[in-house]
C-alpha positions in Angstrom: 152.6 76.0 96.9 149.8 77.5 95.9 146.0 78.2 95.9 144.3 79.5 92.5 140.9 81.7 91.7 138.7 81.7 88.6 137.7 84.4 87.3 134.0 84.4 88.4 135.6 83.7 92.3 137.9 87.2 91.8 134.9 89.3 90.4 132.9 88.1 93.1 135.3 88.8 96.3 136.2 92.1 94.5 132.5 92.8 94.6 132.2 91.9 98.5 135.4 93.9 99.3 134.0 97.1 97.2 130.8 97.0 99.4 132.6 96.4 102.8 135.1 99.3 101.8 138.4 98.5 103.2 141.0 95.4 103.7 143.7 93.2 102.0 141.7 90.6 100.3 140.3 87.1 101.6 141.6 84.9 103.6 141.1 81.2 103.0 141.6 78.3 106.0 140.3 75.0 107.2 139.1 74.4 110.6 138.7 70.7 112.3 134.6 70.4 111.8 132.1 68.5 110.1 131.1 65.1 109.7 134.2 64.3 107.5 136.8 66.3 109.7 137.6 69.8 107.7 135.9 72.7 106.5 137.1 75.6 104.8 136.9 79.1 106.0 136.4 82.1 104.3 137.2 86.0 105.9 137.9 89.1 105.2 141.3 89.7 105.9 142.3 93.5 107.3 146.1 93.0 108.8 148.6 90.2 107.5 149.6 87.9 110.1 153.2 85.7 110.5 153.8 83.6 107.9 150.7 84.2 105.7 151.0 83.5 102.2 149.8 86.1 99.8 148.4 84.6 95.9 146.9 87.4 93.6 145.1 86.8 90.7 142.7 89.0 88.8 143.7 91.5 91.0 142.6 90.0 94.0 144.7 88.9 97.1 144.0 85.4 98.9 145.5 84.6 102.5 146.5 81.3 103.7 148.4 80.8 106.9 150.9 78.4 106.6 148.9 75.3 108.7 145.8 75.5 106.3 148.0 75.5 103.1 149.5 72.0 104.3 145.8 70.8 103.5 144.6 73.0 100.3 147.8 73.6 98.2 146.3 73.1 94.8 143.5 73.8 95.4 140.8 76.0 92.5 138.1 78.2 94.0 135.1 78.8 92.2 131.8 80.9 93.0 129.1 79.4 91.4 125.7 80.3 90.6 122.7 77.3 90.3 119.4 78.7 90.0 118.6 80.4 93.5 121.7 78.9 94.8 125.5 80.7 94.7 128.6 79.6 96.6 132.1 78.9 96.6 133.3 75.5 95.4 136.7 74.2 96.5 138.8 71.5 93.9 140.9 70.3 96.0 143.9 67.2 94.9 144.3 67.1 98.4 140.8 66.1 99.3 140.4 62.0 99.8 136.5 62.3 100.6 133.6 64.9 101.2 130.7 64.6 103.6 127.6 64.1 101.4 126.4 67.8 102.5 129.5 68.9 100.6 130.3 71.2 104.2 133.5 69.2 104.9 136.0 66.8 103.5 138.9 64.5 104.7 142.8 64.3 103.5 
């Protein structure tokens, strides 16, 4: 199991975590929401909790407790740039639909 970062998503939380000047890395999560039933959420993660899993890649640590990775193991994060617009993207092999807002998708 496992959850994978590009290179532009690392240099990007490495960035945010150099200007907030402390913690671990990021944690990544879903939460029931939307209008197709999950969302992902993104935080800063300061203190490890039970059964987090730790992935590091370009020298940056991402968190997943162990309910959330049920729904995104596989899954690429991106942080993309489109004219004024920047965000993560999720690629997800678990994901069987996305709202059309692109907020929240089903499995």
């Amino acid at each position: 199991m496992a959850i994978t970062i590009t290179p532009a998503a690392a240099a990007h939380v490495a960035e945010q975590m150099n200007a907030r000047g402390h913690g671990i890395g990021i944690r990544v999560g879903v939460k029931t929401t939307g209008c197709s039933g999950m969302a992902y959420v993104l935080e800063f993660v300061d203190k490890l909790e039970v059964g987090d899993q730790v992935f590091e890649q370009s020298g940056v640590k991402v968190v997943v407790d162990p309910k959330s990775l049920l729904y995104i193991d596989g899954t690429e994060m991106d942080f993309v740039k489109q004219g004024v617009n920047e965000g993560f993207e999720f690629t997800n092999p678990n994901a069987k639909g996305e709202c059309g807002c692109g907020e929240s998708f089903s499995v």
